[in-house]
C-alpha positions in Angstrom: 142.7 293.9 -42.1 141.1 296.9 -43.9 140.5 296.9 -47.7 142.0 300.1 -48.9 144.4 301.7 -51.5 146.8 300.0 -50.3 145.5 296.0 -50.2 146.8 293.5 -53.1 143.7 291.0 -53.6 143.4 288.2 -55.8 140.7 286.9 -56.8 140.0 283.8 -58.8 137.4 282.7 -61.1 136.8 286.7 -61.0 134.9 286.9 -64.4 131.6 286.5 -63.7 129.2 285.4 -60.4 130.7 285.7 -56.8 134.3 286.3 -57.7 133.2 289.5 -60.1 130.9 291.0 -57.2 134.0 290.4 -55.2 136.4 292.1 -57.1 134.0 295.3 -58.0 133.5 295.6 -53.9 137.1 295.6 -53.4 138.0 297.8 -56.6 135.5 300.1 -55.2 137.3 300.0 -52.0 140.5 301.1 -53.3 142.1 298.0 -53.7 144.3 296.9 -56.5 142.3 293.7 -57.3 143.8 290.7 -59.5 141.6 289.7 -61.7 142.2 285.7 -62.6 140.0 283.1 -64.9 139.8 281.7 -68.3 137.9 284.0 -70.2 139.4 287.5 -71.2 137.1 288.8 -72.4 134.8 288.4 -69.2 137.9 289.6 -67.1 138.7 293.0 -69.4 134.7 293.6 -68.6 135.0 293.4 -64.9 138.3 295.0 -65.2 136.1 297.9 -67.3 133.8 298.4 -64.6 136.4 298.6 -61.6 138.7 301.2 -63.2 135.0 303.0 -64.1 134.3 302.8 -60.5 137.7 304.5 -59.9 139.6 301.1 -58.9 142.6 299.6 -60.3 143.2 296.0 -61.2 145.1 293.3 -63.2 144.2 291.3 -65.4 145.5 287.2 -65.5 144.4 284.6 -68.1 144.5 281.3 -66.1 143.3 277.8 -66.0 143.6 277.2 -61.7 143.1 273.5 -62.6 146.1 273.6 -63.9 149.3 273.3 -61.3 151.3 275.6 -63.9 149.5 278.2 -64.3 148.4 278.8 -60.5 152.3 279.0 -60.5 152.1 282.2 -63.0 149.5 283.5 -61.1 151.3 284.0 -57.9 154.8 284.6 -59.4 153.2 287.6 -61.9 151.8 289.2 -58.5 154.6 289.0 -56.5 157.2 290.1 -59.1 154.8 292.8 -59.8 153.6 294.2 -56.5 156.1 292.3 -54.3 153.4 291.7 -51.9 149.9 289.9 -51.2 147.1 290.8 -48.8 144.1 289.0 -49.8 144.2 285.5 -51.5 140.3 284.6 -52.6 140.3 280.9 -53.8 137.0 281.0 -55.9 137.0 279.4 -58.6 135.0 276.4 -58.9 132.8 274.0 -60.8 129.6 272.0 -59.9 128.9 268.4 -61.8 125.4 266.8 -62.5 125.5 263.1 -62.1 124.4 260.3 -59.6 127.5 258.4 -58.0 127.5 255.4 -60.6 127.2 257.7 -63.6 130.1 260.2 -62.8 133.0 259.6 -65.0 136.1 259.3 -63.9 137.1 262.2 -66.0 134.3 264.3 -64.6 135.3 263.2 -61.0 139.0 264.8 -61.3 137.7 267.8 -63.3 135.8 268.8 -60.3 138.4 268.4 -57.5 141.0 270.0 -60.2 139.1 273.5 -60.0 137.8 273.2 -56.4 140.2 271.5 -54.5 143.9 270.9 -56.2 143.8 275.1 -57.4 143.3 275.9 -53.9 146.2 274.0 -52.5 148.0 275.2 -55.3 147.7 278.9 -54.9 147.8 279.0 -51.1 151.1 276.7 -51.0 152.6 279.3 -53.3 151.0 282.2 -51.4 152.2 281.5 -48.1 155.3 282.3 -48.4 154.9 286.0 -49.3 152.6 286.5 -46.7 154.5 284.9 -44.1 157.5 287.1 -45.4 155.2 290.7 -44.1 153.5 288.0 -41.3 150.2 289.6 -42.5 147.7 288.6 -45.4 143.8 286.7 -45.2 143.1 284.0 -47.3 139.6 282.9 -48.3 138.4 279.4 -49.9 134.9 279.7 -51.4 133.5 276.1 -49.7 129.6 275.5 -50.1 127.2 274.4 -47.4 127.6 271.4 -49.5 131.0 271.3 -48.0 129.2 270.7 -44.7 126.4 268.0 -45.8 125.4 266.1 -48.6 123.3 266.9 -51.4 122.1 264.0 -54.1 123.2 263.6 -57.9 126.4 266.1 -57.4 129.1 263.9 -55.4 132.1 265.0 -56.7 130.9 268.7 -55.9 130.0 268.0 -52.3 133.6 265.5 -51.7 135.3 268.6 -53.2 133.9 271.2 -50.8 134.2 268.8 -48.1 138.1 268.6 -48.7 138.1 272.8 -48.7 136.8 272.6 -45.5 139.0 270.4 -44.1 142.0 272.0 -45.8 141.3 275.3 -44.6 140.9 273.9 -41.1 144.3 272.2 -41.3 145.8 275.7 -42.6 144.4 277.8 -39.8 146.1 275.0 -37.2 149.4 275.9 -39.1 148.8 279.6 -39.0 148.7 279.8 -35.4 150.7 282.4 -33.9 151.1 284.0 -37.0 149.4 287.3 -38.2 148.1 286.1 -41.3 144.1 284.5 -41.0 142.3 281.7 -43.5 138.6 281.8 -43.7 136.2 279.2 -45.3 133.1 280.5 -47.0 129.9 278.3 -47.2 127.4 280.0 -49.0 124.1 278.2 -50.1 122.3 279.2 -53.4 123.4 283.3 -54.4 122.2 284.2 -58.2 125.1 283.5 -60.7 125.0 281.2 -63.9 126.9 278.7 -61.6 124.1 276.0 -61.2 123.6 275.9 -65.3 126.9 275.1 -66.3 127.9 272.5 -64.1 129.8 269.4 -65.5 127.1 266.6 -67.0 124.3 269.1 -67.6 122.3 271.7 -65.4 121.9 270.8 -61.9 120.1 274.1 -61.3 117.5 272.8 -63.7 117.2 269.6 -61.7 116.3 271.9 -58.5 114.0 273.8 -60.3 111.6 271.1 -61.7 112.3 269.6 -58.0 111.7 271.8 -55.5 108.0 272.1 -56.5 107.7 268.4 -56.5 108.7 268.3 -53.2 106.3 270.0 -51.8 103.5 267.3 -53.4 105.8 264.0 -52.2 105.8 266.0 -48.7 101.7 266.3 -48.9 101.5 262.9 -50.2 103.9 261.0 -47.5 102.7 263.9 -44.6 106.5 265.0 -44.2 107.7 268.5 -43.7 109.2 270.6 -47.1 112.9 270.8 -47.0 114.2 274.0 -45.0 115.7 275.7 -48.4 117.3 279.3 -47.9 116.4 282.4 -50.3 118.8 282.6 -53.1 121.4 285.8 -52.5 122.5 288.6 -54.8 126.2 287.7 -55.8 126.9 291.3 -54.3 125.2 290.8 -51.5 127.0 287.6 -50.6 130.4 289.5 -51.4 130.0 292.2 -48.9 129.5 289.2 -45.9 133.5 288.0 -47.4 134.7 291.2 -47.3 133.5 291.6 -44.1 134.9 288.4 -42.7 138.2 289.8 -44.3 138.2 293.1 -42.6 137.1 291.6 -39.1 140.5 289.4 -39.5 140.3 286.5 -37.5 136.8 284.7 -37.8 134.7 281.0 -37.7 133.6 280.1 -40.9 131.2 282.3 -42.8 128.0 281.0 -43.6 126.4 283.4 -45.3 122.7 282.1 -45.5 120.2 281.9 -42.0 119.7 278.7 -41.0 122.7 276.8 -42.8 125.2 277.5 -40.1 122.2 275.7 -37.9 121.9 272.2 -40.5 125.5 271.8 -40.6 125.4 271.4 -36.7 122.6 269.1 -36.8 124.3 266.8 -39.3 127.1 266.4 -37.5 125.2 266.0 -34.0 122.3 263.6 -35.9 122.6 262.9 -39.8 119.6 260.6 -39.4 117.6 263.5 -38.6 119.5 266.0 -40.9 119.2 264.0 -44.0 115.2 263.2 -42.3 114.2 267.3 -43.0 115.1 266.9 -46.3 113.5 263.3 -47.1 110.6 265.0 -49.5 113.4 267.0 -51.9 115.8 264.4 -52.3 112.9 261.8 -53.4 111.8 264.2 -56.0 115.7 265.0 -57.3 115.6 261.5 -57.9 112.1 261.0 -59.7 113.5 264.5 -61.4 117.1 263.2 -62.4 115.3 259.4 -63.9 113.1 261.1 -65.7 115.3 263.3 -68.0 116.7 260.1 -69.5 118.9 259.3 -67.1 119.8 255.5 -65.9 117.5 254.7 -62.9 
């Protein structure tokens, strides 16, 4: 499917981060792009910046936690454009917090925004696309949708049930001309690791990391295999990509991820073994800001 003039894309949790670069690339493209989050005044911005860049786009104020409002969403496009191309499910949240001290609160806030939006949208999507038997749509996973990560569970269950629900889509797409695509992407530079649910988990990584790399000296075990952090644009032009080549695996869009995943499927011993020195010095990080050991 080419991005053109022509293309309907909507794009969630567009305001900022990976679902902004998204939507500029595909404004810039020629696309009409639907812009949908919370904040309008972060939307009118990136809506600012396509229409500067000689795209056009709409602007929704949504909550895609919300059952209601992802409703709205897909009702406003198709009443307005009477047609879908591109579905981009990326809205999402991450949460701070060992297993025992994740509220239950916390726990449904996190598969709210990952998980139930994406159902949501698609479920309501479907049907438009299946009426012009064309359209793509794209969930935003993690590599922590492929294997686990410490003091973040409800994250890494969330993105765990994206990937499976995408996989169950694509068995129910089968014969059909529309495609699904999962997206695991590992660290790509947004504000996403600072605002996560129960306090900064990107602040946890950073005082981490270089901890790890004493505890790995100390115990003579190898540093965890960590990928380079991506541009947000950067990472956008690989989904566009996997949009326009139409049928695809899933995208992982940092080297060496696609690579772990395997191995933790084929030997989570060993998987979980490469990582030994960073997890140990998440937990002496996470104890020491205060909290419970």
């Amino acid at each position: 499917m080419k991005i053109d003039h022509s293309s309907v894309v909507v794009i969630t949790g567009a305001s900022s981060g990976l679902g902004a670069a998204c939507a500029l690339l595909c404004g810039s493209m020629g696309a009409t792009v639907v812009l949908v989050a919370r904040r309008e005044d972060r939307l009118r911005e990136v809506a600012d910046r396509i229409a500067q860049a000689g795209g056009s786009s709409m602007v929704i104020v949504a909550d895609v936690s919300v059952e209601a409002d992802c409703n709205r969403v897909i009702d406003t496009v198709s009443t307005t454009f009477g047609k879908m191309d591109v579905l981009i499910n990326n809205a999402g949240r991450g949460n701070l917090a060992s297993i025992e001290d994740t509220p239950t609160e916390q726990w449904r806030s996190i598969f709210a925004v990952n998980v139930d939006s994406v159902f949501w949208l698609t479920a309501r999507a479907l049907p438009i696309m299946m009426k012009a038997n064309a359209g793509h749509i794209i969930a935003i996973s993690s590599v922590a949708g492929r294997y686990g990560h410490p003091f973040n569970a409800a994250y890494v269950a969330a993105k765990h049930a994206v990937v499976g629900f995408i996989a169950a889509l694509r068995t129910e797409l089968v014969g059909t001309g529309i495609n699904a695509t999962c997206v695991c992407p590992a660290g790509i530079v947004t504000e996403w690791a600072d605002v996560t649910e129960g306090g900064s988990i990107g602040e946890l990584y950073r005082k981490a990391i270089p901890r790890s790399r004493t505890i790995a000296a100390e115990h003579n075990i190898g540093t965890a295999p960590l990928s380079r952090m991506m541009p947000s644009d950067e990472c956008a032009q690989i989904i566009v990509l996997a949009i326009e080549a139409g049928r695809t695996d899933d995208v992982f869009t940092h080297n060496g991820t696609k690579e772990i995943a395997v191995e933790a499927v084929q030997d989570r011993s060993a998987q979980e073994d490469r990582f030994e020195a960073l997890w140990l010095a998440m937990r002496e990080t996470y104890d020491s800001q205060g909290h419970p050991a």
